[in-house]
OpenMM code with the backbone's topology and positions (N, CA, C; nanometers):
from openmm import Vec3, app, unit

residues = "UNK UNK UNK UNK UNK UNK UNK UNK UNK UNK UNK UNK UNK UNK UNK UNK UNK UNK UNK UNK UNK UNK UNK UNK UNK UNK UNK UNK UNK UNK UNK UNK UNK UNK UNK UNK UNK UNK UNK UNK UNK UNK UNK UNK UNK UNK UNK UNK UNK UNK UNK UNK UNK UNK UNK UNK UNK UNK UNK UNK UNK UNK UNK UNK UNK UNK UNK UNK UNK UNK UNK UNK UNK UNK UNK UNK UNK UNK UNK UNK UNK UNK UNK UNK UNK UNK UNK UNK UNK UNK UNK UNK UNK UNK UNK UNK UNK UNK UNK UNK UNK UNK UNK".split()
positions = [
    Vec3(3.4117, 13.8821, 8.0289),
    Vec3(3.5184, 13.7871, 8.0050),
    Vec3(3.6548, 13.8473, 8.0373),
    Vec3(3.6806, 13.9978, 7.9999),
    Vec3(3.7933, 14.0685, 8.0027),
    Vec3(3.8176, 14.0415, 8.1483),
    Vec3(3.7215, 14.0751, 8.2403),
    Vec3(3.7379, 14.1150, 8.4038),
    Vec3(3.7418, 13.9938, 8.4417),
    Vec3(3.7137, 13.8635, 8.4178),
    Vec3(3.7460, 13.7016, 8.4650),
    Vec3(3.9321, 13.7121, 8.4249),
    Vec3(3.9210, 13.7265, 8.3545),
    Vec3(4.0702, 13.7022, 8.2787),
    Vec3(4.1312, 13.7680, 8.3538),
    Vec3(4.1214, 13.9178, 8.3947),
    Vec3(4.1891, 13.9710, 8.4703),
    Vec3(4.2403, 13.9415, 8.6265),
    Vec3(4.1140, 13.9238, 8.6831),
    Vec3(4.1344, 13.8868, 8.7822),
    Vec3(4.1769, 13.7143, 8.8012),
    Vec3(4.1356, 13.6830, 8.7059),
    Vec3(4.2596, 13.5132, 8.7269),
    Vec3(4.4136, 13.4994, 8.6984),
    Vec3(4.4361, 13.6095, 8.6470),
    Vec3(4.5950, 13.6360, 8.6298),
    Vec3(4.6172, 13.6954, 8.7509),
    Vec3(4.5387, 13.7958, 8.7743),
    Vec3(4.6056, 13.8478, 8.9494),
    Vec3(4.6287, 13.7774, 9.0319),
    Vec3(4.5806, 13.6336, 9.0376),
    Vec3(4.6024, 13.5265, 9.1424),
    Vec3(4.7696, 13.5031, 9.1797),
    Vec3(4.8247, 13.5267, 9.0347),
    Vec3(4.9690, 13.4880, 9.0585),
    Vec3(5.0259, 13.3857, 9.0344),
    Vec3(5.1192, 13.3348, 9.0761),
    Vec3(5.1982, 13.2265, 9.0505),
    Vec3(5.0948, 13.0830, 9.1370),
    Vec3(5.0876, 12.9862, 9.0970),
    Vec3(5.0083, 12.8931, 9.1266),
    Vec3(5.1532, 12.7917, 9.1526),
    Vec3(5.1282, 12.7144, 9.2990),
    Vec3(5.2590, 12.6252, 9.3291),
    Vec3(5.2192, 12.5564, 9.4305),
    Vec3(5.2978, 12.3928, 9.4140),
    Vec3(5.2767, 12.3336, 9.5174),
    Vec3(5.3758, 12.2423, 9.5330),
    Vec3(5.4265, 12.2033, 9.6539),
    Vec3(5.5271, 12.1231, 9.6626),
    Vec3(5.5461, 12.0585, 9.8239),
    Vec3(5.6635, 12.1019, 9.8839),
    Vec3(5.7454, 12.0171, 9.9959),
    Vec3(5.8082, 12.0620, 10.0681),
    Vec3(5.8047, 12.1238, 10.1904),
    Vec3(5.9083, 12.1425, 10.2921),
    Vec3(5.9333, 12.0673, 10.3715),
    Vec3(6.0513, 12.0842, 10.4383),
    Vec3(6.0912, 11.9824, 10.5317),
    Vec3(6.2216, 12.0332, 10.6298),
    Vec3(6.2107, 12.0460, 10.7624),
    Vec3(6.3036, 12.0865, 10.8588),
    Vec3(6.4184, 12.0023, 10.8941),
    Vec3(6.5341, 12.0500, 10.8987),
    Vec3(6.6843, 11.9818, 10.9058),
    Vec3(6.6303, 11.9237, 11.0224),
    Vec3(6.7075, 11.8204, 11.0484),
    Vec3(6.7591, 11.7493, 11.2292),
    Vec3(6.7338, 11.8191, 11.2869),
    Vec3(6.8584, 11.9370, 11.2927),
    Vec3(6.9077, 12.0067, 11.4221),
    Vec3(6.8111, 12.1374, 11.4345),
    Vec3(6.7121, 12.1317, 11.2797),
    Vec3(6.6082, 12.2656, 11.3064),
    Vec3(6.6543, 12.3634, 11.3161),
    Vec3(6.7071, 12.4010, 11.2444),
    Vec3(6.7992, 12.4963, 11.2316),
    Vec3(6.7408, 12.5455, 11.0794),
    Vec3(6.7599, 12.4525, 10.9462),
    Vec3(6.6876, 12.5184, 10.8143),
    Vec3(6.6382, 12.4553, 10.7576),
    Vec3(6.5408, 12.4820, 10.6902),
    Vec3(6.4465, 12.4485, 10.6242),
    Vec3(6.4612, 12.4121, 10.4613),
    Vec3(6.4320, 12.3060, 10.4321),
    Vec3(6.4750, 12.2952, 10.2648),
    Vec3(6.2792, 12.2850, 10.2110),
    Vec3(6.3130, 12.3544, 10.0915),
    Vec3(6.1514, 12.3840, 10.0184),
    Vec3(6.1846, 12.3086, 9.8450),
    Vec3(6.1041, 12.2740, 9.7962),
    Vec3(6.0718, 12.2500, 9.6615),
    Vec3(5.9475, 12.2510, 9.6016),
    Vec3(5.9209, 12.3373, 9.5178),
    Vec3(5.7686, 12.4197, 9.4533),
    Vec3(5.7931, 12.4122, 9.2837),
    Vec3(5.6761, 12.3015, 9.2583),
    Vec3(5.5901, 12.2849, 9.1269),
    Vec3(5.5334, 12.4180, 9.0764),
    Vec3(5.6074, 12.5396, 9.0161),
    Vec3(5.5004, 12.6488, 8.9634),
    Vec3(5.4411, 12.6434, 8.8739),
    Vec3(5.3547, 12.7548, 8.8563),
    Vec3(5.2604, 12.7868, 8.7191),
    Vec3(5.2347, 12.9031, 8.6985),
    Vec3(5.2415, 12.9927, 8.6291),
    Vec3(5.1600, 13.1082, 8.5881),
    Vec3(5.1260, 13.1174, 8.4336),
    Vec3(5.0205, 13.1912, 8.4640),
    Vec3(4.9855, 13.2084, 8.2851),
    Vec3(4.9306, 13.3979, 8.2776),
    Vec3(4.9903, 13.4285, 8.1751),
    Vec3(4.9605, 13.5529, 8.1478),
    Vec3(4.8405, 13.5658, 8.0867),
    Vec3(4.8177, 13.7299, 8.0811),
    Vec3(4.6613, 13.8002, 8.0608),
    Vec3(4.6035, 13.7188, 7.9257),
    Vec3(4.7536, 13.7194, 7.8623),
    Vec3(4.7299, 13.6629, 7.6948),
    Vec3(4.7200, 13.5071, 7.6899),
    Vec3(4.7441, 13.4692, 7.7833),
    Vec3(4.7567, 13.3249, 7.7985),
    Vec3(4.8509, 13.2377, 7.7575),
    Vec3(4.9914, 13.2799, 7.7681),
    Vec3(5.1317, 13.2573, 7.7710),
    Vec3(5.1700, 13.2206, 7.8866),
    Vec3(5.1891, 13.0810, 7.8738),
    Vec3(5.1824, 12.9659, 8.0309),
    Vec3(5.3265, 12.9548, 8.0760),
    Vec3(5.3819, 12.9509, 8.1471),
    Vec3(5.5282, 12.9375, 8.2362),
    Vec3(5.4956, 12.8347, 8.3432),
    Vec3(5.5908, 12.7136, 8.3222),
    Vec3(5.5862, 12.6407, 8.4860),
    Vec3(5.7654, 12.5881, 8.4913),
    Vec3(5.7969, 12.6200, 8.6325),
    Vec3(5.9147, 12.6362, 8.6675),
    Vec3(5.8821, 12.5621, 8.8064),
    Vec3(6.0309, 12.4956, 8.8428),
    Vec3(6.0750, 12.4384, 8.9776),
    Vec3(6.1292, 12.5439, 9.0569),
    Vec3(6.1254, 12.5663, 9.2022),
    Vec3(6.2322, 12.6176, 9.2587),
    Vec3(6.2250, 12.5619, 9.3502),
    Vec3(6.3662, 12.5697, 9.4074),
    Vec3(6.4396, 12.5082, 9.5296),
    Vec3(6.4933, 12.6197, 9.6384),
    Vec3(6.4658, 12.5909, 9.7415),
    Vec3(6.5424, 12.6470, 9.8728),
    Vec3(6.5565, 12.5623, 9.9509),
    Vec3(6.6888, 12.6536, 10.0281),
    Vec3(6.7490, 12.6176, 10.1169),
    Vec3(6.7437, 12.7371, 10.2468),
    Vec3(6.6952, 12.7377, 10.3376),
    Vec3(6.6489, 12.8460, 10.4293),
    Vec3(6.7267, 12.8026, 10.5838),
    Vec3(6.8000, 12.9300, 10.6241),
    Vec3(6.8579, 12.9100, 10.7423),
    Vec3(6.9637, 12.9888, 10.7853),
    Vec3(6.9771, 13.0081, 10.9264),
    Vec3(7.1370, 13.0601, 10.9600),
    Vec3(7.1410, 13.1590, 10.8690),
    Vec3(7.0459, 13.2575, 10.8835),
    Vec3(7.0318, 13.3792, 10.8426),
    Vec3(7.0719, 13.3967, 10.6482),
    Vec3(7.0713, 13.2732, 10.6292),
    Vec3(7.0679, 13.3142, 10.4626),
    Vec3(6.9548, 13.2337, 10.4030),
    Vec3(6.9805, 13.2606, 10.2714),
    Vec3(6.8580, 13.1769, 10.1703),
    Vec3(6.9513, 13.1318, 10.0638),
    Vec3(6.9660, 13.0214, 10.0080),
    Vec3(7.0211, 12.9654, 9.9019),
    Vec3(6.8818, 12.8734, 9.7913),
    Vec3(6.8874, 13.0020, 9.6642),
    Vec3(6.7546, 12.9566, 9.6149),
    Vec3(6.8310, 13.0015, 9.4373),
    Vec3(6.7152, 12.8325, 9.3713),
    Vec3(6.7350, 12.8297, 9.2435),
    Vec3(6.6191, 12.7676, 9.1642),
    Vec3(6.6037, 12.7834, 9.0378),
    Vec3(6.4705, 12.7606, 8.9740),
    Vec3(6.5588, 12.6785, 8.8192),
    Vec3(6.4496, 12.5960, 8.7765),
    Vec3(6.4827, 12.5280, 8.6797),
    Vec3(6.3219, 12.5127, 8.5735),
    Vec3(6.4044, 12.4413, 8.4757),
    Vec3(6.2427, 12.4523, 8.3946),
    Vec3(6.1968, 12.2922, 8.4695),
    Vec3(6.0816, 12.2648, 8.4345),
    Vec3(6.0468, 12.2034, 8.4905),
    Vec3(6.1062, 12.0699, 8.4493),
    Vec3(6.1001, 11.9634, 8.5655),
    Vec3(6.1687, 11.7852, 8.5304),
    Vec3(6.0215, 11.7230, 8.5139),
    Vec3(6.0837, 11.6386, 8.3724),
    Vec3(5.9590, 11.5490, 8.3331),
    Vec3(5.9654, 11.4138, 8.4447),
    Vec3(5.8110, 11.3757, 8.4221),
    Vec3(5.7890, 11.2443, 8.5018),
    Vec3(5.7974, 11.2805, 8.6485),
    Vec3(5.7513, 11.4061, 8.7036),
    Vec3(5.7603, 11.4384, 8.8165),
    Vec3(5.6148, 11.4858, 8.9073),
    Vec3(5.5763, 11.3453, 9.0024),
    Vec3(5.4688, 11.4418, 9.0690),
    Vec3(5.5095, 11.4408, 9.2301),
    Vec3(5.5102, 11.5293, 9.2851),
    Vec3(5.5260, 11.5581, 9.4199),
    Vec3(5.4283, 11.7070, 9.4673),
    Vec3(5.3984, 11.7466, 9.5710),
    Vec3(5.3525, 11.8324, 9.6264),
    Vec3(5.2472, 11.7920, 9.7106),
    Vec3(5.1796, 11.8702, 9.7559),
    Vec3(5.0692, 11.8400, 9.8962),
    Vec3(4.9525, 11.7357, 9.8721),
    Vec3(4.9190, 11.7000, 9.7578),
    Vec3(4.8329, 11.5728, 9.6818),
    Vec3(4.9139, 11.4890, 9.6517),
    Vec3(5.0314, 11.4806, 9.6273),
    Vec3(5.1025, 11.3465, 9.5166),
    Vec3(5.1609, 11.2297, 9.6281),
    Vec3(5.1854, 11.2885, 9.7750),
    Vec3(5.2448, 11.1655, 9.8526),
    Vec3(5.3580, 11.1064, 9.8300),
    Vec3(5.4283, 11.1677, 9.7582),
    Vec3(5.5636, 11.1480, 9.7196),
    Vec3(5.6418, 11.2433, 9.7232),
    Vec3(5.7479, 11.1765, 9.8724),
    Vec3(5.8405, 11.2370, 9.9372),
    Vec3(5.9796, 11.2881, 9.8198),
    Vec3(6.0127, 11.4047, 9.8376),
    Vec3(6.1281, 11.4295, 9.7917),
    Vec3(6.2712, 11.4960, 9.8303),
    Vec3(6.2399, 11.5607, 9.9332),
    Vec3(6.3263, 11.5961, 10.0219),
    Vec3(6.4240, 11.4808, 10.1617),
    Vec3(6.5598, 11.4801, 10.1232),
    Vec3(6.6014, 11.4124, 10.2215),
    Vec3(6.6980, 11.5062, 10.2814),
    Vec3(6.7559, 11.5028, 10.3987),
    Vec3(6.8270, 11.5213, 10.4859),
    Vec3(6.9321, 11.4329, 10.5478),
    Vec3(7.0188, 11.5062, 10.5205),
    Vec3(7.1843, 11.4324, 10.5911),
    Vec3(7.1587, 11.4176, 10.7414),
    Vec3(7.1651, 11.3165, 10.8141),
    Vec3(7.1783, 11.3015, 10.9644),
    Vec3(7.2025, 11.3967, 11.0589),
    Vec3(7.2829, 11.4851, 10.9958),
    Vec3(7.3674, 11.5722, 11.0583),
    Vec3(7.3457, 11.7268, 11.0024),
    Vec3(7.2541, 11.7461, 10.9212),
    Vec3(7.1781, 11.8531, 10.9019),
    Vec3(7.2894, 11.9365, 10.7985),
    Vec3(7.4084, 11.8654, 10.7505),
    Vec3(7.4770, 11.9130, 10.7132),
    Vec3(7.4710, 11.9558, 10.5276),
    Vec3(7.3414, 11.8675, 10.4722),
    Vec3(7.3184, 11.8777, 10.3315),
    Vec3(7.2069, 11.8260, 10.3412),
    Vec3(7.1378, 11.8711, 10.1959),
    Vec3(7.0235, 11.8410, 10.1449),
    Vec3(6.9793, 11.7717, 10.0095),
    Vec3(6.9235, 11.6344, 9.9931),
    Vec3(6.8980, 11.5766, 9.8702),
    Vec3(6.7708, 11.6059, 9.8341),
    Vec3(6.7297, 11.6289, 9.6869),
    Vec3(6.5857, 11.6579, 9.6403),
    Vec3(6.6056, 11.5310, 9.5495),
    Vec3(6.5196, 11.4424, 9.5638),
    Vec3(6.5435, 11.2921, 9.4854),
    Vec3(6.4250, 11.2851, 9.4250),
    Vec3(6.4609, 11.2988, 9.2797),
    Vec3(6.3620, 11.2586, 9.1775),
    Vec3(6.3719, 11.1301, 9.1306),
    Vec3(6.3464, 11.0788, 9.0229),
    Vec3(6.3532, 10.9029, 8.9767),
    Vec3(6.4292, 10.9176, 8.8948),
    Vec3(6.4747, 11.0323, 8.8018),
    Vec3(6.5672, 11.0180, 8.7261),
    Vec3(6.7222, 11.0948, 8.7203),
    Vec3(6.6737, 11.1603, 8.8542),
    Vec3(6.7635, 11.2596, 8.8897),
    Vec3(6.8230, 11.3281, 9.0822),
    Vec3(6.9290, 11.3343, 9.1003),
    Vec3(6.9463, 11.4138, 9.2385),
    Vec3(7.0131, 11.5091, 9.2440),
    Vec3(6.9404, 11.6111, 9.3534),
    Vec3(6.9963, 11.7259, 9.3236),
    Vec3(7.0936, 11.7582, 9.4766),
    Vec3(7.2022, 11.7818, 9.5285),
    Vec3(7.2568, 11.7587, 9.6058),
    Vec3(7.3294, 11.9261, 9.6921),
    Vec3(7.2567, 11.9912, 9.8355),
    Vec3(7.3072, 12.0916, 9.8794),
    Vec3(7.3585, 12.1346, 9.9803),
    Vec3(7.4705, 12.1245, 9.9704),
    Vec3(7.5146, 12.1828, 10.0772),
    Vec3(7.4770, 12.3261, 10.1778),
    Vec3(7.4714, 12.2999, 10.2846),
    Vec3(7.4067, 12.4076, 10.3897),
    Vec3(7.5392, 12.5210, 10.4116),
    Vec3(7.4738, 12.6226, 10.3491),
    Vec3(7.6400, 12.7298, 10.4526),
    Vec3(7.6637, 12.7874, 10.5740),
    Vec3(7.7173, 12.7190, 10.6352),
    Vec3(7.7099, 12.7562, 10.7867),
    Vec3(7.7984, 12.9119, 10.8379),
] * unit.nanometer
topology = app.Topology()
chain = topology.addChain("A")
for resn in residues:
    res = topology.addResidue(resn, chain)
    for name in ("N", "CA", "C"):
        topology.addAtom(name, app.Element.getBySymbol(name[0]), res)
C-alpha cells in the first residue's frame, strides 16, 4: 500500500485545461485546472494562467473558481483573443480575467 501511495504522488501535479495561439502567432495564452495530493493525502487544486511570448512569460495562479468546467473533456471555450493580438480574455460565467501582452 505504502509503494502505491508512493508512486501515485510521484505522478505530480495532475492538470487540464486550454491553449490557444494569438492572431499574429506570435504568443500563446494557457489556462490549467490543477491537482495534487500529498503522500498524506493533503489535496491542493489551483488555476494557473499564462501568457507566453516575445521572449517572456507572464504567469499567475489562483485558488480555484467555483462553477467552472473547461479543459480537454469539458468543450468549453475559455480563452479569447483581441483581433489584434494585443490582449487576452479568460471568460468564465461569473467572471473575466483581462491581459495585456508586453511587447
Amino acid at each position: 500500500m505504502i509503494a502505491y501511495r508512493y508512486i501515485y504522488v510521484l505522478t505530480g501535479n495532475i492538470c487540464t485545461g486550454e491553449y490557444r495561439k494569438s492572431p499574429n502567432a506570435v504568443y500563446q495564452a494557457d489556462v490549467m485546472d490543477c491537482y495534487s495530493e500529498s503522500f498524506f493525502g493533503q489535496k491542493k487544486q489551483w488555476f494557473e494562467f499564462k501568457v507566453i511570448g516575445n521572449n517572456q512569460t507572464q504567469k499567475f495562479t489562483t485558488s480555484p473558481i467555483t462553477k467552472i468546467f473547461f479543459g480537454s473533456r469539458a468543450g468549453n471555450q475559455v480563452i479569447y483573443w483581441q483581433p489584434d493580438s494585443s490582449a487576452v480574455k479568460f471568460v468564465f460565467p461569473e467572471m473575466e480575467i483581462r491581459v495585456k501582452v508586453q511587447k
